[in-house]
N, C-alpha and C positions, 0 to 999 in steps of 0.2 A: 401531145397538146390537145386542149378538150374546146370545143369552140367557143363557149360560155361560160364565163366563173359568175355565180349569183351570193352576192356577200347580204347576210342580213334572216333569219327565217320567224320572221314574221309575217303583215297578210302580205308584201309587198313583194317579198323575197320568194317566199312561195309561191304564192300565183303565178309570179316570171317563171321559174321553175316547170310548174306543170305545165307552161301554156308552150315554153320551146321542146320540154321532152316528147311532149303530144305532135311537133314539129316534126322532129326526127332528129334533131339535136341531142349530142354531148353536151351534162349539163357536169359541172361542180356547185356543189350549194355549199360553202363555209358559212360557221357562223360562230360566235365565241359563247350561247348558251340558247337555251329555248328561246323562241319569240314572244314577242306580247300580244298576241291573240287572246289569250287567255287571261289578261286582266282589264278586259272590257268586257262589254256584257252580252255578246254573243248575236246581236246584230250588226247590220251593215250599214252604217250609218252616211249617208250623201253628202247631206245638206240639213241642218233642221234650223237655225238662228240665222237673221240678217237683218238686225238684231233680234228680232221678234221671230215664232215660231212661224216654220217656213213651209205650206202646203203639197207646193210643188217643186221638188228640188230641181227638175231641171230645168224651171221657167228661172229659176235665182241664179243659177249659175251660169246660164245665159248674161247675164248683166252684170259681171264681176270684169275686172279690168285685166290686162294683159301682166299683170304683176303678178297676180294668182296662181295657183298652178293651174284650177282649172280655166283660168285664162285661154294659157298655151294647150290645152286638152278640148274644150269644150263642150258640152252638152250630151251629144252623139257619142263620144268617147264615153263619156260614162255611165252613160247606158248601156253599151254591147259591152263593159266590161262589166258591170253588176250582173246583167243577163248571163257573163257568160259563169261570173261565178256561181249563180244558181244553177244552170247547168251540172256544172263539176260535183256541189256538193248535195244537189238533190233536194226533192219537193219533203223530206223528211229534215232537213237543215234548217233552208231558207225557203222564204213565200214573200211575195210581195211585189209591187213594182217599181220603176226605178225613178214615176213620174208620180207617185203618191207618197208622202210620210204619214203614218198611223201611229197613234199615242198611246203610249202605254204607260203601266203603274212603276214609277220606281221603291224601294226601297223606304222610303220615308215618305211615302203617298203622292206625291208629286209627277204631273204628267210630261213623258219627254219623248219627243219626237223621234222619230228612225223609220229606214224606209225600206229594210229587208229583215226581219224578224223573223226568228225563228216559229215554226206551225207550233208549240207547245206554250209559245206567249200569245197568240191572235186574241182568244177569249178574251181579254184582258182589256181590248181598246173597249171604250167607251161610249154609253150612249144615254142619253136623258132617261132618268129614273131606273137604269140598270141596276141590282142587287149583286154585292160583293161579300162575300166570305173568305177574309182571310185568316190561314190557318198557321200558325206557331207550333216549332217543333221543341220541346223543354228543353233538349240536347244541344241543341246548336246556335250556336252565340252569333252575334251581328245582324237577327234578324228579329225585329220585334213586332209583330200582326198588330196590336193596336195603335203604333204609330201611323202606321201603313193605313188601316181603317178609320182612324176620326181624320186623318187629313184628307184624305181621299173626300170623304165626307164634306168637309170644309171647303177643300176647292173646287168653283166651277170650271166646268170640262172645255177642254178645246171646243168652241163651234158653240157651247152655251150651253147650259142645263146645268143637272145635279143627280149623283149618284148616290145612293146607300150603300153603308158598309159597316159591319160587327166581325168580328176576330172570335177564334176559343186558340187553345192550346190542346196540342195530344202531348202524348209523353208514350214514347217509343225506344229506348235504348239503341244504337246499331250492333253494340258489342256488351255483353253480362257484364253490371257492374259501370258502366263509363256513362259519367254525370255529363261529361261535354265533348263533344265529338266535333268535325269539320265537314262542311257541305260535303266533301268528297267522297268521307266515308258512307255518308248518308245517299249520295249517286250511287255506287257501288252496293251498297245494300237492296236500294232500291232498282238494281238490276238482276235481282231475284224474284223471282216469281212469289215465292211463299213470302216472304218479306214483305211483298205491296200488297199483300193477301190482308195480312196483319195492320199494314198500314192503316188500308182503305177501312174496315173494320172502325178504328178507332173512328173516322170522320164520318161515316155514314149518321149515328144518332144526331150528332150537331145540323143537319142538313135540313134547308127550309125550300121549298117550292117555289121557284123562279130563280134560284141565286148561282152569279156563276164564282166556283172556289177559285183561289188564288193561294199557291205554295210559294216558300222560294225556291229558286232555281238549282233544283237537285233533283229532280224527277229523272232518275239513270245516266250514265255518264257512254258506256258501251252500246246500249242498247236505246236508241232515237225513237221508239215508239211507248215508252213508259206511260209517257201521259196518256195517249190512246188508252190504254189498260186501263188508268187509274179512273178518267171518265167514264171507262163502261161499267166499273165495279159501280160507283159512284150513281150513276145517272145522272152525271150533271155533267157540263164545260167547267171544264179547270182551265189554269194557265199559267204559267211560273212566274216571279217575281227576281230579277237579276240582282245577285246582292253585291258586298266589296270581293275585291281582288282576294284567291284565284278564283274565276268565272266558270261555274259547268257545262253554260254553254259557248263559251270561247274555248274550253278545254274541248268541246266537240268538234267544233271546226278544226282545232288546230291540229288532234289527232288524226281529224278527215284527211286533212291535203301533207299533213307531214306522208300520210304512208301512202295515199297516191306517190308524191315525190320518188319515195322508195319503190313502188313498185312499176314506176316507168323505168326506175334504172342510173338513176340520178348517184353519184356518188358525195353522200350527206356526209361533209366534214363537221362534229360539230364538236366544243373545248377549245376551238383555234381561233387565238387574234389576230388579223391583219393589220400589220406595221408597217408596212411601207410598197411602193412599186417601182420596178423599173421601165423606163419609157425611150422610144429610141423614133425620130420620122415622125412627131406627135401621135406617134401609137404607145399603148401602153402594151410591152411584151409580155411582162410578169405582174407580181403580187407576192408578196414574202410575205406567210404567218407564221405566227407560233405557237406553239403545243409542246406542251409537258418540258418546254425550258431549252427547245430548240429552233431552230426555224426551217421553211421548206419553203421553194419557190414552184411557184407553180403556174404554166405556162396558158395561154388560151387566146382566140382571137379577138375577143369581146368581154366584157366585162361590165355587168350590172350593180351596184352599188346600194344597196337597199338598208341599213345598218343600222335606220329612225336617227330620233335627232335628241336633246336633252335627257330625254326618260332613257334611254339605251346605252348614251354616253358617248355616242359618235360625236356631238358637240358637246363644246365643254366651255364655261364660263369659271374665270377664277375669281381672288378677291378685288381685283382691279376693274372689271366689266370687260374681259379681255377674252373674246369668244374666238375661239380655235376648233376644226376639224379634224378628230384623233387619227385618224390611219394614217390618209397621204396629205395631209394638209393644206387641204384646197381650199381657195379662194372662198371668201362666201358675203354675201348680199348684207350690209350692218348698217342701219337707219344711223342720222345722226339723231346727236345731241343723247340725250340719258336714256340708256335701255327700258329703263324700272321707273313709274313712277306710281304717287301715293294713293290714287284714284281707284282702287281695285276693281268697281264694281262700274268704271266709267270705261276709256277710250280701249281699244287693245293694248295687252301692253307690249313695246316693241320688241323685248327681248325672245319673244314665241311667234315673230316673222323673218327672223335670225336664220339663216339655212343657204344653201347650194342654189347657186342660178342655173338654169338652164333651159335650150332652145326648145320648138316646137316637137322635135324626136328626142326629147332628156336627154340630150349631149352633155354635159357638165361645160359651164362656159369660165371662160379664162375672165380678169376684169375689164378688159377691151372688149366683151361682146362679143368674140370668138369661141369656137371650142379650144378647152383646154387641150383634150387628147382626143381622136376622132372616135373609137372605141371603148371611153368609156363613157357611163351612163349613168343617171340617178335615181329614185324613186321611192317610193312614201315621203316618211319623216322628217327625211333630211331637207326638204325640197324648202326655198325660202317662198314669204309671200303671205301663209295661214294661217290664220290661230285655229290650227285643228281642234281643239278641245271645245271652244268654245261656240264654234261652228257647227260643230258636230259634221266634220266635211273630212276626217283623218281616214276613214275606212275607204270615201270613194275615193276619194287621191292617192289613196297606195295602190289601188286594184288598177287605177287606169292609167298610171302614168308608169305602173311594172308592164304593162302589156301596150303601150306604144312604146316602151323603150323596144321591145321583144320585137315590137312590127319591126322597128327599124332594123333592126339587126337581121330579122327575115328578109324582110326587101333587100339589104345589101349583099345578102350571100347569093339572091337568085338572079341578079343582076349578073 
């Protein structure tokens, strides 16, 4: 019997993960495929809209209601958890504090708040009459420097001003012969030495006195100090730009703490869906998954829950509006009146406040207000109460409400 089964590896999953092995915990981590770390953009994002761009995430989250999750978590909580995840992953990962959001360039020029960024985007925030050079790679698709440059250009900055910005393009092949390549190949290349040798070469002529450059977000994928390099070849601040899904620098985190996990000791199930559990005294004894067209039960005293909510598939809505929890089919929090309405860009919409209630220790609660089972637990995605996306509040709610489920489950064993 293993003390902790942790379902889910994503940040949520993980984190619990590291934070009981580092305990001295037996952990199992299942999970039925990679996590989604790596299709966001490789920060840690708190807090940034309420509705409007949010300076201090933890002065807002203070003032959110007990419906929330960071309701039940509060402030403190998600601070020593962001701290601690910087910790873990190092002043080469993450920078930042957990009581400032810093604005950065997206994609299509536009400034979006976050408030643990990785050191290879910092250059990038903002400041009246800043100079911008963003640089296009001819190979690689979904990122285009002059939309990124005239808009940037067009909008005023968080805090007021106005920035400049021009675009070139280099044309660099990763591989003889290949017209369109994938950011990945381009990290991987760019974790060569002679390669960013070549790179930097091409960008160097285009380079004007005062301008800080901006790539997308492929600056190495193994190796977390490329851009170091690239600026010193350079002689400028550069800073990446995160593009769409898969993310290089979520692919950084996620191979960070996946192989911490592994090299605490952790036994990483991963291809295996959990179908169902057994429960016995409102404990839950087991967990049945399956793999490769069998099932296996498997035993432990606690059990973490982490598995996200809609994008994952742990919740599921059919044609009817009929929202259901896929593994063990729990109870969950459902607004009345119509999930979906026509207003896209107005109220939240209730169908993405849809998720698992639970107490001040992420107990999973029954609809009475009870725990369901005393030993199990919930965290990230699935959790009801947030429109994570639009909040930009999905990264700290997995981190803090995976490591108070974790507290509790410590506190109860030293008791």
């Amino acid at each position: 019997m293993r003390d902790v089964v942790v379902i889910g590896a994503g940040l949520s999953g993980l984190s619990a993960a590291v934070y009981l092995l580092q305990a001295g915990r037996e952990v199992d981590l299942i999970t039925k495929g990679i996590g989604g770390i790596q299709l966001g953009q490789g920060t840690i994002d708190l807090y940034g809209y309420n509705p409007n761009r949010v300076n201090n995430p933890l002065g807002e989250i203070d003032k959110l209601s007990a419906s929330h999750p960071y309701g039940k978590l509060g402030s403190k909580a998600v601070a020593n958890s962001a701290n601690w995840l910087k910790e873990q992953l190092g002043a080469d990962l993450l920078v930042g504090s957990p009581d400032k959001n810093v604005f950065l360039p997206t994609s299509l020029g536009a400034w979006r708040p976050t408030c643990l960024p990785q050191p290879s985007m910092l250059a990038g925030t903002p400041a009246d009459g800043k100079k911008y050079l963003i640089v296009g790679l001819r190979q690689l698709k979904d990122f285009y420097p002059q939309i990124v440059a005239e808009n940037l250009e067009k909008a005023e900055i968080p805090g007021g001003g106005k920035v400049s910005a021009r675009y070139i393009w280099i044309d660099i092949p990763v591989r003889h012969g290949e017209a369109d390549t994938s950011g990945l190949n381009f990290a991987r290349a760019l974790d060569i030495e002679d390669f960013r040798a070549r790179f930097c070469d091409l960008v160097k002529p285009h380079l004007k006195e005062g301008e800080v450059v901006g790539f997308p977000a492929v600056l190495g994928l193994k190796d977390h100090r490329v851009w170091k390099d690239i600026a010193r070849r350079l002689v400028h601040e550069v800073f990446e730009i995160p593009l769409l899904p898969p993310s290089i620098p979520g692919m950084r985190i996620n191979e960070t703490l996946t192989q911490t996990v592994r090299d605490l000791g952790a036994r990483y199930i991963i291809g295996s869906e959990v179908t169902g559990l057994s429960a016995r005294d409102q404990r839950v004894e087991s967990i049945t998954i399956n793999s490769a067209g069998s099932d296996t039960t498997i035993k432990a005293n606690h059990f973490i829950y982490a598995g996200g909510g809609f994008e994952s598939g742990s919740l599921r809505v059919d044609s009817y509006w009929n929202v259901t929890e896929r593994a063990f089919d729990l109870p969950l929090l459902i607004p009345d009146g119509p999930l979906v309405h026509e207003d896209y860009w107005g109220p939240n919409q209730p169908l993405f406040e849809v998720g698992v209630q639970v107490d001040s220790q992420m107990r999973v609660l029954a609809d009475t207000g009870a725990p369901l089972y005393q030993n199990l637990y919930a965290a990230g995605g699935l959790l009801a109460g947030a429109t994570r996306w639009r909040e930009k509040s999905g990264d700290g709610i997995a981190i803090a409400s995976a490591l108070r489920a974790c507290e509790t489950i410590l506190g109860e064993s030293n008791e």
